[in-house]
Structure formats: structure tokens, C-alpha cells
N, C-alpha and C positions, 0 to 999 in steps of 0.2 A: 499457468492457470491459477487462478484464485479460488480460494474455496466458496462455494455458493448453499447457502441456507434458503430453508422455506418459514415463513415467519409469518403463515398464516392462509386462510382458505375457508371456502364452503360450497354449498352441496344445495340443489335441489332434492325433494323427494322423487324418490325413483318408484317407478312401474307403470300402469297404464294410464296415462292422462290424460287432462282432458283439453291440458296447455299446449299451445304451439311450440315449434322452435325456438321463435324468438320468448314465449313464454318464460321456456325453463332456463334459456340464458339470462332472462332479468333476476329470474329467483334465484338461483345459484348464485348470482355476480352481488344483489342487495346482499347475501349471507356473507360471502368473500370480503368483502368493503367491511361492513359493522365488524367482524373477528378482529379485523387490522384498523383500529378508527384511527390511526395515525398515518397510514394510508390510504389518499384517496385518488381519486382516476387520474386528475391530472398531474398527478406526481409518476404514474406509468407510461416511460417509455417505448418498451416493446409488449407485441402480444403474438403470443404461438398460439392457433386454436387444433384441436386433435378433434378431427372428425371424421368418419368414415364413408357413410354413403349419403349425406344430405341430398346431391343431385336426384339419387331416385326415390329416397324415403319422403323427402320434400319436396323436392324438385326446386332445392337451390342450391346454387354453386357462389363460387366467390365469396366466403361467409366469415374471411376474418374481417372484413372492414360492416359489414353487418355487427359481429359481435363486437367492436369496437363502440362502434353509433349505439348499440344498448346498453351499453356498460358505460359511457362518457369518459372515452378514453380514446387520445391521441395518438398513434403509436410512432415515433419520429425516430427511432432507433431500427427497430426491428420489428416485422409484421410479414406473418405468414402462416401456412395451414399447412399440418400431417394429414397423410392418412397411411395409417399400418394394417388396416381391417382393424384387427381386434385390440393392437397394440397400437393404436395411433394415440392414446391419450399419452400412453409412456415415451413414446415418440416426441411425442409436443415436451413434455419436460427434459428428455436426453438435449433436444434442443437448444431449449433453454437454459439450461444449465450452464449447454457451453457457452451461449451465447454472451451469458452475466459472468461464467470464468473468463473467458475472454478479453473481456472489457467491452465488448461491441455493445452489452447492455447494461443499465443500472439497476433497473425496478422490472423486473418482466411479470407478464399476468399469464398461466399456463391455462386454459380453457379447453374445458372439452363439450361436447354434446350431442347425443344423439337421440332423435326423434324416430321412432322404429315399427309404434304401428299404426296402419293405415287402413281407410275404409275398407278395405279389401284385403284380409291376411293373406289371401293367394300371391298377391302381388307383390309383398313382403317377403314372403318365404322364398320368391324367386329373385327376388333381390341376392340373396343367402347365397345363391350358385354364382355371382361373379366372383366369390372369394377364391376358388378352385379355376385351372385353366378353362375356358371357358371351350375351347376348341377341343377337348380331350377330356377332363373329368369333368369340368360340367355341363357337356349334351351325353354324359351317361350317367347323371342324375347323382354325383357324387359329393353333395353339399356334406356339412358337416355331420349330421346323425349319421350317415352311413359309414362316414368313413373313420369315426370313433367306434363307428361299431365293430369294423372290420378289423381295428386297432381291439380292442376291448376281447373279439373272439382268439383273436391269437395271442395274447397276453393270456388267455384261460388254457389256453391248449397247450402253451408251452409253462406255466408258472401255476397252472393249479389257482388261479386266481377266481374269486367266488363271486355270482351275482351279489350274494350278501355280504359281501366285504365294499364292493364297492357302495353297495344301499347305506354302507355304517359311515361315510364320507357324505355321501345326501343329508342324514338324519344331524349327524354333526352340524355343519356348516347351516342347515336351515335353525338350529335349535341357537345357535348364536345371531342368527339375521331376525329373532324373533326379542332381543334386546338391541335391534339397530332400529330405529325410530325411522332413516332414511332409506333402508331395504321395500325391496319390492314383496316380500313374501314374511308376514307375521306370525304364522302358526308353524307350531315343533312338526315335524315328519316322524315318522317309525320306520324302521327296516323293513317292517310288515307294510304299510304305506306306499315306499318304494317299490316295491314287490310285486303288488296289487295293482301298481298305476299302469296305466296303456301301454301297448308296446309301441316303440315309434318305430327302432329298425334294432332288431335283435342283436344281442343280450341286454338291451339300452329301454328301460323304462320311460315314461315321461317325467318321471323326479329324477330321475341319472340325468337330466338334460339341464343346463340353465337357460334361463328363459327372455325373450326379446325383452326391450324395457325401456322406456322413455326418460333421459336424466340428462343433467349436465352437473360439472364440479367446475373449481379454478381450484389454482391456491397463487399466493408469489412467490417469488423468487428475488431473490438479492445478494451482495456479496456477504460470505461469512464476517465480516470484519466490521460491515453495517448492521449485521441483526440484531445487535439489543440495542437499537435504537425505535426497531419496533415491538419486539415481544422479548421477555424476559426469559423465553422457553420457547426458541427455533429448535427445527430440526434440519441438520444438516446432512445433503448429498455427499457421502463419502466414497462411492467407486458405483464400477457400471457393467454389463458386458451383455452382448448381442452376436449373433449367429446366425447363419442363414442355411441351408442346406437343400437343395433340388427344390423343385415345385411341382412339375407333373410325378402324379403318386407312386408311378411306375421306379418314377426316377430317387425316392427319398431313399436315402442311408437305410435305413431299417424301421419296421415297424413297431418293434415293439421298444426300442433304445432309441430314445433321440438324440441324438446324435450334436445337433445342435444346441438344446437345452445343456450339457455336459460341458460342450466350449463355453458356452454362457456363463456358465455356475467358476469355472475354474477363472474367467477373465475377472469377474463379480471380485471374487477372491483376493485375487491379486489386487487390484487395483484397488479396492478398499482396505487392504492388509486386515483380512479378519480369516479365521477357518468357519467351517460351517456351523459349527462349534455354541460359536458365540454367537452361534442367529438366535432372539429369542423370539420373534412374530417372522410368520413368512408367508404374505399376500400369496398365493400361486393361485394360477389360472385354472377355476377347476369350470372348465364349459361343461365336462361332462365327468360325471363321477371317474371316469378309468384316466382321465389326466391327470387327478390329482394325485393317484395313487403312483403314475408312472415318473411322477415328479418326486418325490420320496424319494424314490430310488436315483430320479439325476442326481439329484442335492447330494446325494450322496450320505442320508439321514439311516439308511437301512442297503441292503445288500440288491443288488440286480434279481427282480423277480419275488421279492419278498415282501412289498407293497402292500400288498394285501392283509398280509399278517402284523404289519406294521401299525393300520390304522386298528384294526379286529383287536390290539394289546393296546388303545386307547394312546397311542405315544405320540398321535398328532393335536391333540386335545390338548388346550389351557392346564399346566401342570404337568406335562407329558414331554416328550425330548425336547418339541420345538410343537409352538403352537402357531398351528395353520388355520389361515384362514377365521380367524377371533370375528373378524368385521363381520362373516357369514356367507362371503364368498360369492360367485357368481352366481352361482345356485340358489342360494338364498336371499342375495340381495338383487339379481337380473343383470343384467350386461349389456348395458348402453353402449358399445362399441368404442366411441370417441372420448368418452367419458371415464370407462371402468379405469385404466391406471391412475387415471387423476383422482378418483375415488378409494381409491388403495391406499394411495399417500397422502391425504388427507387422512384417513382413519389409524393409519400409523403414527400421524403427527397427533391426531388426537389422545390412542394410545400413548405415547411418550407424555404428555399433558395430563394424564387423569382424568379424561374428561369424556370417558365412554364407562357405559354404566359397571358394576363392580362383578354382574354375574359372565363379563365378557371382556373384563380388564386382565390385562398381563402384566401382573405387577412388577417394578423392578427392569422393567424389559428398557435394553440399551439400545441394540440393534435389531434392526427389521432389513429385511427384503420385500419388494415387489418385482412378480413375476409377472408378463404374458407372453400367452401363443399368441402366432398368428398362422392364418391359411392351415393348409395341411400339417400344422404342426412343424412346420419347414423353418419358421423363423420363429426363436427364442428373443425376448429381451430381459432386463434386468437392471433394478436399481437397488443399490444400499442405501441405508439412512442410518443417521444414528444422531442420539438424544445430545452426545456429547462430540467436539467439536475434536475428529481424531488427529 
């Protein structure tokens, strides 16, 4: 395998728009192009696009050769669509990666996008239950609130874990998505805030929750050994790791240890030759305040069950062990399905570059992670990156 750099990207605004599908792919893909002006479409041979329910949010299907025809781009190498649910953007770049370590690609364009609300939020929200079995948890109505919550009540009963501990992971993560120009949600949060907001399904606020969101991102891909031919500061893919573990909820490893995210972090590891150590940004999937917390604890940042106390002593905070979630996270920036991991690495690439503002810069930072769930929390993925080429 060759080593495979990203050398550049961009980003639609995220949140409720008023663009189409094809909209927010023209605006993400014009942003993608100008970052990289020594790349242009016709130099892309492959395109991976990460998307997850266009059939029913849009009601279209077939959409890499669509997002090709907007982007003015050929793809004669490689062409094809992820869909991971919530990890399909990181899907599309685990993809790609190999596809350009390989050699099967030169130039690949990673795309994501997802278009997610619709005249009718009922019909949206019921979208949300194909993620879950559909013959089993979701005709007993077990989309995702519920079953974070279910997650989030036995995390309390066994670990002593606080409503307000997880509020202090909401108020973080928004209070940095209010220095992201391209988040969905601009104004700081309080614990008090959290607290106060609606219940959606118990111990789970509507700030514990991140929020649907209309976005797309790209960035490229090429071999490491090509990148400074287009940017003087890639960032390069350095290891990987993914896990799967049951899917009907009956059937998962355990609820409150995931079981998966643990193989994930430990393959991450290896395969990047890094310890946790030396993660200084770490993208994690926070859907709902009690993952982020139970992500600490995969990582192996803090002790099984201490999660809680981990964030409450400020240690996931810019300055703090390992700073999580800097960009503003799901929460604070919304969760375009198809989109967010391509969003992640991008803003890590931007991190590494200087080029995210200074109240939400991690100075110094070498290595990053990008983390997502997907479904019941049943499947982990995970990618490394790092400023320097290891």
C-alpha cells in the first residue's frame, strides 16, 4: 500500500436550507476546487460519494454519477456510493484511501451529502427507524433517542453518571461550534440550558440530542508522495480501524461498554503506530451527549465508568488531556449523515493548517482521530491522520 494524503477540501454551510441536494453539492464541490486551484475536475479520476438516505430524504437514488455531472468530473478509474448510516462519510474515505493506496486510483474526490429535512418532519423522523432492525426494533419504536436513552439510564445506575455531566459535553461542544462559521448552531449553550430544554425520551434533553442538518463536504485524496505538488501542508492518512458487533439491541455485546468502539480504538492504534497518548484532536461521534462521554472511556482517555468526571475536570477541553470535538461536534455543528466524517477531516486538516479561528485552534496538534457510530452503536469506525508524514 502507498501512503495516501489529503491535500485539500470544502464544506457547504450546514443546517436548515433552503438549497437542494444538488444545491449543497455545487457549494461544497466550488469550495473543494478553489482550496486546491492546482486541481481541477478533469484531473479526478475516481469519486466515492458517502450518503445515506437520499432515496427517502430526496427521493433519489443512483447519486454518484449525479454528483459527478455537478462537480464536472469524469470518474474513469473508480465510482461508487457508501452508505454506513451515520458513518457513510468515513466509509467513503476508508474507501478511498484504499483505493489511491492501491494504485486503482490517482486523484480521488471523497463526497458526502446529505439533504435531511423535508416538508413534513414526521416523515423525516421516520426515516430515522430504518437505521434500527426494522422487523424488531423499529416497529417497537426504537430509533435513536430512545435507545441512547436506554443507553444513558444504565450508564447512570451503574456509574453514578450525572444529567449534568453529560449537559457540560452539550455546552462544550456548542460553545466551540459558535467559532465554526460552517456549524449549524451559533449561540454558546449552559448546563442550565441543557437542563431546561424539552424532554425527548428520558434522561435525554433536546440539547443532549444533535440535530438533523442539511450539508455536504469533499476533500481529495492522492498518493502521499504526490502531495506537495499540490499543497505545501497535506494531511496524511496514517492507520484505520472498524468493528462491528450484533445489530438487533437484544443481541449487542453490552450496553453500557462498547464493545466495538474498543476493537476499533486498539486496530486505530496499531495500525497508525501511535498510543492514545499522542492523539491531540479527537473528532468522536457525540449524537447524543452520553456517547461522547462513553467514548472517553473506549479511548481509553479515563477509566470504565468515569466519563463523566472526566469531562465535569474540564480534561476534554482545548488545553485538557485530549481535546474533543474543537470543530463543535455533532451537536453543535448538526449531522448531515453522509457528510459528517468528511466534515471531521476536513476541519482536522484545517486544524493542522492554522486556519480555524484561534478561540477553537489546537495549537501544535500532530495527530487527530475521526471517530463515528453507527446504528445501535453496533458499528465503530475510525481514522488517523497526522500533520507529518509517519
Amino acid at each position: 500500500m502507498k501512503k495516501v494524503a489529503i491535500v485539500g477540501g470544502g464544506a457547504s454551510k450546514c443546517g436548515r436550507r433552503e438549497a437542494s441536494w444538488r444545491d449543497l453539492v455545487q457549494e461544497a464541490g466550488k469550495a473543494m476546487f478553489e482550496n486546491v486551484g492546482n486541481i481541477s475536475p478533469k484531473d479526478v479520476d475516481s469519486l466515492i460519494v458517502g450518503a445515506a438516505q437520499p432515496e427517502r430524504f430526496v427521493f433519489q437514488a443512483h447519486v454518484t454519477p449525479m454528483v459527478a455531472e455537478c462537480l464536472g468530473i469524469t470518474p474513469r478509474k473508480v465510482a461508487a456510493r457508501t452508505e454506513l448510516m451515520c458513518a457513510s462519510g468515513q466509509a467513503a474515505i476508508r474507501y478511498a484511501w484504499a483505493c489511491v493506496g492501491s494504485g486503482m486510483a490517482d486523484i480521488a474526490v471523497v463526497f458526502g451529502v446529505e439533504k435531511m429535512y423535508m416538508p413534513d418532519m414526521t416523515e423525516a423522523q421516520t426515516n430515522m427507524t430504518c437505521v434500527l432492525d426494522r422487523e424488531w426494533d423499529g416497529v417497537n419504536g426504537l430509533s435513536a433517542p430512545p435507545f441512547f436513552a436506554m443507553t444513558a439510564q444504565r450508564h447512570m445506575l451503574e456509574f453514578g453518571t450525572t444529567k449534568e455531566q453529560m449537559a457540560l459535553v452539550s455546552a462544550k461542544n456548542h460553545h466551540y461550534s459558535t467559532m465554526n462559521p460552517a456549524a449549524h448552531f451559533q449561540k454558546e449553550v449552559t448546563v442550565e440550558d441543557v437542563l431546561k430544554s424539552i424532554v425527548i425520551s428520558p434522561p435525554l434533553n433536546l440539547f443532549d440530542c444533535s440535530s438533523i442538518t442539511d450539508g455536504a463536504a469533499g476533500v481529495i485524496l492522492v498518493p502521499a508522495e504526490d502531495a506537495k505538488k499540490y499543497t505545501d501542508t497535506p494531511m496524511y492518512i496514517v492507520g484505520t480501524g472498524q468493528a462491528s458487533v450484533g445489530n438487533v439491541i437484544n443481541n449487542l455485546a453490552n450496553i453500557t461498554e462498547w464493545v466495538p468502539l474498543k476493537m476499533a480504538v486498539q486496530e486505530t492504534l496499531r495500525t497508525a503506530n501511535i498510543t492514545r497518548d499522542e492523539i491531540d484532536i479527537a473528532e468522536l461521534h457525540d449524537c447524543f451527549t452520553i456517547s461522547e462521554i462513553m467514548e472517553y472511556e473506549a479511548f481509553g482517555w479515563c477509566e470504565k465508568g468515569s466519563g463523566g468526571k472526566f469531562i465535569e475536570n474540564g480534561e476534554p477541553h482545548i488545553g485538557g488531556k485530549v481535546a474533543v470535538n474543537p470543530r463543535g461536534g455533532l451537536l453543535g455543528c448538526g449531522h448531515p449523515l453522509g457528510a459528517t466524517g468528511i466534515l471531521q477531516a476536513l476541519d482536522i486538516f484545517q486544524q493542522f493548517r492554522g486556519e480555524v479561528p484561534q478561540g477553537r485552534h489546537v495549537k501544535g496538534a500532530e495527530v487527530a482521530v475521526a471517530h463515528n457510530l453507527s446504528g445501535a452503536a453496533n458499528v465503530h469506525s475510525i481514522i488517523a491522520y497526522s500533520r507529518d508524514l509517519k
